[in-house]
N, C-alpha and C positions, 0 to 999 in steps of 0.2 A: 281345135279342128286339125285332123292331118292332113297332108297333101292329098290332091284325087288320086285315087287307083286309076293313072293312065296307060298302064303296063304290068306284066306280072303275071298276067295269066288271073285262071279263078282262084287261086290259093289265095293270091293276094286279094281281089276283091269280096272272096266269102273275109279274110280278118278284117275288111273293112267295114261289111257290115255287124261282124260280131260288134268291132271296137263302139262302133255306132249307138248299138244295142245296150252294150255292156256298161260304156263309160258316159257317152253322150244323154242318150236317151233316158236311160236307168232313173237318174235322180230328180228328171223332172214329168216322163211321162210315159206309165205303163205302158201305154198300148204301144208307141214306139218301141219300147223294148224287144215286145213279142213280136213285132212287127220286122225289125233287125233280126232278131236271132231266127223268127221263121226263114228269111231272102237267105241268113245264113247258110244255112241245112237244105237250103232249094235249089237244086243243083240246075235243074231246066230252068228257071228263073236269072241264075245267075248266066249261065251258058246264052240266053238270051240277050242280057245284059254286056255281053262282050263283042255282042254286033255292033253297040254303039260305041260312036269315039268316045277315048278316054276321060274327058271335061264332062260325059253326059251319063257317068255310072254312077253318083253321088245317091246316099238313102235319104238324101233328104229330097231330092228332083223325083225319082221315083215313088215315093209317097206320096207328093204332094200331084204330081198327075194324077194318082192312082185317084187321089179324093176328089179330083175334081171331074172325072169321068166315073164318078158313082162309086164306088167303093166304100163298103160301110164302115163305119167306126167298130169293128168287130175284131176277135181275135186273128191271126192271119190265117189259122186251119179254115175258117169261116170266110174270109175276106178273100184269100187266095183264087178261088174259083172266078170270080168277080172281074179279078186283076185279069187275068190270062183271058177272058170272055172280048174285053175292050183292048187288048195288049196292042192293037196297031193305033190306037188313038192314043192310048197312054205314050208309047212312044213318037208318034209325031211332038207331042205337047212334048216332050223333054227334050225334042230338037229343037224345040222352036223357042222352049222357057229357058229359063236358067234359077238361080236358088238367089232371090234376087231379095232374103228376108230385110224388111226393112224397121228395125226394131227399134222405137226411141229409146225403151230403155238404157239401150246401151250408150246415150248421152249420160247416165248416172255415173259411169265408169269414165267415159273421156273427160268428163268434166272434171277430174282430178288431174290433168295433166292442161285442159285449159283455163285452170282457175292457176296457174304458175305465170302464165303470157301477162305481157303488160298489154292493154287494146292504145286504141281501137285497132279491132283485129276482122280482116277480112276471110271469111272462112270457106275453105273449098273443100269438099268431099270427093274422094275417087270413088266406084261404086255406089252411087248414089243413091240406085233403083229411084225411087219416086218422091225424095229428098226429103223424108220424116226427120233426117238425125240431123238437118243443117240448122234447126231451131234449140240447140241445145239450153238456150236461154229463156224457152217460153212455157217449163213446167215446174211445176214443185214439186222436187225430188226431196225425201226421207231418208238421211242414210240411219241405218241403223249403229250406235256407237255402244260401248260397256258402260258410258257415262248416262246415256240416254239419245230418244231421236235430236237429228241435229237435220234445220230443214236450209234448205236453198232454193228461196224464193225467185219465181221468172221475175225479170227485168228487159226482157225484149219489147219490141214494138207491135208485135203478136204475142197473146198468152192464152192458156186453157186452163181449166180448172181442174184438170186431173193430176193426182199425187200419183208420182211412181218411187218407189220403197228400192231401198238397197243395201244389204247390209257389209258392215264392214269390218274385218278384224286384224288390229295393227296398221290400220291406214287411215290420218287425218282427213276429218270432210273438208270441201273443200269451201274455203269463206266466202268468196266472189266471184266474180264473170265481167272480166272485159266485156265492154262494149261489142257489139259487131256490127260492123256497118255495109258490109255487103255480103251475100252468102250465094255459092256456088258449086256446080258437080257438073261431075262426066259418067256416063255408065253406057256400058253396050248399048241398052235398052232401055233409054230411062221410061219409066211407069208412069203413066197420067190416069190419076184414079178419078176424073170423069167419067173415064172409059169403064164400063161395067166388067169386061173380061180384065181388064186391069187389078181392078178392085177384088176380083174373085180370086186369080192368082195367087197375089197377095194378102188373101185372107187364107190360101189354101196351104201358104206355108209358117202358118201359125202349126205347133204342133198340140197333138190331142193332148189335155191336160191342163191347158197353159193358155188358155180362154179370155180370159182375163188380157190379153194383149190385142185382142180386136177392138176394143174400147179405145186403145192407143193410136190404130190404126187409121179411125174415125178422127179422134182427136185431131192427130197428126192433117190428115187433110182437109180441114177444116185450117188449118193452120196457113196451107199452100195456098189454101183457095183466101185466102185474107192477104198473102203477102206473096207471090211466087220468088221462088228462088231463081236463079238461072243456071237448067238443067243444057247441056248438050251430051248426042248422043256421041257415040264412039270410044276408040281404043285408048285407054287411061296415058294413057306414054305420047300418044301423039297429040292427044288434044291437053295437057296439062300447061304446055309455053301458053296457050292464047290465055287458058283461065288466068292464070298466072299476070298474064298482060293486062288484061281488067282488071285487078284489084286497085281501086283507087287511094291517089297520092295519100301519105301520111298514113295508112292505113297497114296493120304488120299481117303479112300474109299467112296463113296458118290451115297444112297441107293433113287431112285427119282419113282415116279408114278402120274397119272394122271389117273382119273375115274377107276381107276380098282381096290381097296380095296369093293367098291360098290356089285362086283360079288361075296365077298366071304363071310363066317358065321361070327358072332359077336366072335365068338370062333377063329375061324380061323386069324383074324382083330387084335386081343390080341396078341396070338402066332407070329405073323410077328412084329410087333412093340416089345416085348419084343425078336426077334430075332436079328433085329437092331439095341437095345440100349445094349445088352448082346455083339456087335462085336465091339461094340467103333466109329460104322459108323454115319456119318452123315446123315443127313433125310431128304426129299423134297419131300412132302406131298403136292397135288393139289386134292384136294376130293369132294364131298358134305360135305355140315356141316351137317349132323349125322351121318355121316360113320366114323369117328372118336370120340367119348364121349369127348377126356378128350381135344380136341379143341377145340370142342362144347361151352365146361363148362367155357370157358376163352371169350365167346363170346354171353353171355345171352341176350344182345340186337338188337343181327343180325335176321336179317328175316329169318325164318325157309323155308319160302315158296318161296323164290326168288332165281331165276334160277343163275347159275355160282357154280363156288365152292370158295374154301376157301385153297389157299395157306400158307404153314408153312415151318416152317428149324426147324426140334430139335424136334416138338412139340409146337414150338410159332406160331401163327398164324400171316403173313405178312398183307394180303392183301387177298379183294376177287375178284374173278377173272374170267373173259369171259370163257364160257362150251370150245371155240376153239383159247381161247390167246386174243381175241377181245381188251379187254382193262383190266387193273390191277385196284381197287378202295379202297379206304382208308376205314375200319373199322369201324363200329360203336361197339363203348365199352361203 
């Protein structure tokens, strides 16, 4: 994922939604594709789009309004008409949402860097949206190996019965899972999928294609509702001392995110990584590669432009890795 288009003008935000289109979309779900490259070539669409603050132009906040104020699963020549009918309600809903995907899959992937930690480990999530990933211990995950499947059975105190698949090339599965003895998040807005508009949102930023994750979605809270995490709301930087103060004695702290350093300032990006390494905690880092520099810079021969992020523990870089857990893949250095 690249940084928002929060300046630039429309040059910049049409290559964001081509990139979107092209690289993001492409490999997992037609219809986004056509969907990207129509907002592309839609000059009124876009010119639209630059009323709204920088944080609120993403193709994936404005699709997933669009879907949820009726917009059919149709090609965009088709859907377009639709969009613009409801354009003031779609846009409140992108002031008012955020891109808040909360994907367990992508436990398949961190758990390659929390299968290194010795436990018992107190787990805190930044961006937590409505805390599916803080159960990384409660599914059976497949990774796919050249040897054959290799499974990693839940061992949490909550478990589900659904398998999530991940395949992997050049990166060992991982054997085990610390303990975790308390689990925790912060998010602007954390999601309570009691809440029906909750639940809708969040279903609404499944993308078309990729179905198969609302099963997850269920799962997942079915999970919360057995064991609640403790979610609080607010700004990731200011509420991280208190989480941080809760982790109970004996217990090693261990500080995880996935696509969410991406929403905040290069300044802001700084401040949370020197909040981190100033508490002694451990680090599990799933980002874009330039949403971080100083992984970047240990990684000069990786593709700038190729869709997934970049898995880390510490600040070393693992592996890079599917936008939704998909599959883990060995490094070019």
């Amino acid at each position: 994922m690249r940084d928002i288009p929060a300046d630039g003008g429309l040059d910049r935000l049409r290559e964001h939604f081509r990139h979107f289109a092209e690289v993001e979309a492409a490999p997992v779900s037609v219809l986004y594709e056509d969907w990207g490259l129509g907002v592309a070539a839609d000059d009124e669409i876009l010119e639209r789009l630059l009323a709204l603050p920088g944080d609120k132009r993403q193709a994936n906040l404005l699709f997933a309004a669009a879907r949820l104020h009726g917009t059919p699963l149709k090609p965009w020549s088709d859907a377009r008409a639709q969009v613009l009918a409801r354009w003031h309600d779609v846009v409140e809903t992108m002031r008012l949402r955020r891109t808040q995907t909360n994907e367990p899959g992508r436990n398949a992937v961190t758990n390659l860097a929390l299968s290194r930690i010795e436990g018992p480990v107190a787990l805190i999530e930044v961006g937590a949206s409505a805390g599916l990933c803080l159960y990384p211990d409660a599914w059976t995950f497949r990774y796919g190996t050249p040897e054959g499947p290799v499974e990693l059975v839940p061992r949490g105190p909550v478990t589900t019965d659904l398998e999530i698949d991940c395949g992997l090339e050049g990166v060992d599965p991982p054997e085990a899972l610390p303990e975790i003895v308390w689990r925790g998040g912060v998010d602007l807005n954390p999601l309570d999928l009691t809440r029906e508009e909750d639940l809708a949102w969040l279903e609404m930023l499944v993308w078309p294609g990729m179905e198969h994750r609302l099963e997850r979605i269920d799962a997942g809270a079915q999970l919360i509702s057995a064991r609640q995490p403790e979610l609080v709301g607010g700004d990731l930087n200011a509420e991280l001392p208190d989480l941080l103060a809760r982790v109970p004695a004996g217990a090693t702290p261990v500080v995880m995110h996935s696509a969410v350093l991406v929403y905040l300032s290069p300044e802001e990006r700084r401040r949370f990584v020197e909040q981190v390494r100033a508490a002694g905690a451990r680090w599990i880092s799933n980002e874009g590669i330039g949403v971080l520099p100083e992984i970047a810079e240990q990684l000069p021969e990786e593709d700038r432009d190729a869709t997934g992020f970049i898995l880390a523990l510490d600040g070393e870089p693992i592996a890079r890795t599917g936008p939704h857990g998909q599959y883990a893949r060995q490094l070019v250095r």
